[in-house]
N, C-alpha and C positions, 0 to 999 in steps of 0.2 A: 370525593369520588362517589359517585352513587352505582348502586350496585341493584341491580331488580331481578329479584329472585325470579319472579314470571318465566327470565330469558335461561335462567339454570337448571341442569336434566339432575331428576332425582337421582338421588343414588340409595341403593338400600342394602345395610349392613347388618346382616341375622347376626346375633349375639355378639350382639358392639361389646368391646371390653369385658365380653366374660358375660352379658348379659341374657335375659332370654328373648325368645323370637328376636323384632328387626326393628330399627331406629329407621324411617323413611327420613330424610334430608336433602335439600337444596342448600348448597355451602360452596362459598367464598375463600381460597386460602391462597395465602402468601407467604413470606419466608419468615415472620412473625405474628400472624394472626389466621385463626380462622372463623370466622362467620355465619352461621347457619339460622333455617328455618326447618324445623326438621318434626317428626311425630312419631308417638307410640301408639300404637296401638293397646286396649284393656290389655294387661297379663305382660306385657311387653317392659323390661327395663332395660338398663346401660346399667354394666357392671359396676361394683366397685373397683375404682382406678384414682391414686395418688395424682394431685399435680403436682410434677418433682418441678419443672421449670415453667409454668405456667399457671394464670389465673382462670378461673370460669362466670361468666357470667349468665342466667339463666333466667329468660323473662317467659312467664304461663301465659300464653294468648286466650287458652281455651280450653276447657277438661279438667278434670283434677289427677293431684297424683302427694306423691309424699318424695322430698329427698332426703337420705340420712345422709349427714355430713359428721365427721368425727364420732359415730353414734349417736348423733342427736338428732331425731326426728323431725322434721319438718312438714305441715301439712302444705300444698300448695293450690291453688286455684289461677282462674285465671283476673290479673293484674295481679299477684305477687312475683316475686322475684326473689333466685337463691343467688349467693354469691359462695364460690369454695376458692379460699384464697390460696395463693403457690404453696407447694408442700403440704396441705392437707386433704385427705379420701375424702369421697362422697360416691353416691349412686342416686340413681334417678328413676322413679317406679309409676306408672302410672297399673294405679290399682282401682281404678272407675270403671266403669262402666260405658266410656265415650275415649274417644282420642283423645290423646295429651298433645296440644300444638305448643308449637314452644321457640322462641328465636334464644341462642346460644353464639358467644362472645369467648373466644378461649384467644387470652391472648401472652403471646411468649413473655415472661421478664428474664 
């Protein structure tokens, strides 16, 4: 199934999971997954939030930023990739100076 972001209306969520200002995203969801192309702005994160039933995947298109997963820092740019496997926190911070773009894979186990 191809999915083209292009045809999808942003949505934008101020302080996603507790986080600060707003996560902009174009996202896909169904009764198991969801999908996204989404962005921070500098200053901007997504909370820390447990995946109690689900995995995340996180690919940096472009910007930098840091996630800490279980306390452990990670720097990210773009082509890396974070993974927070089901059951354990993470948070997502774009602390640049540029947007953080980013396509994001949360899928149910």
């Amino acid at each position: 199934m191809k999915i083209d972001f292009r045809l999808l209306d942003e949505t934008v969520l101020p302080k996603f999971k507790g986080g600060e200002k707003q996560l902009v995203a174009k996202m896909f969801t169904d009764e198991r997954n969801r999908i996204m192309k989404a962005k921070l702005e500098p200053g901007a994160s997504i909370g820390l939030h447990t995946h109690d039933t689900s995995s995340e995947i996180i690919y940096v298109l472009s910007g930098k930023g840091k996630a800490v997963c279980n306390g452990y820092v990670e720097r990210l740019e773009a082509d890396d990739c974070h993974y927070c496997p089901k059951e354990e926190t993470h948070t997502l911070i774009n602390d640049g100076d540029e947007d953080l773009i980013f396509f994001a894979v949360v899928a149910q186990q």
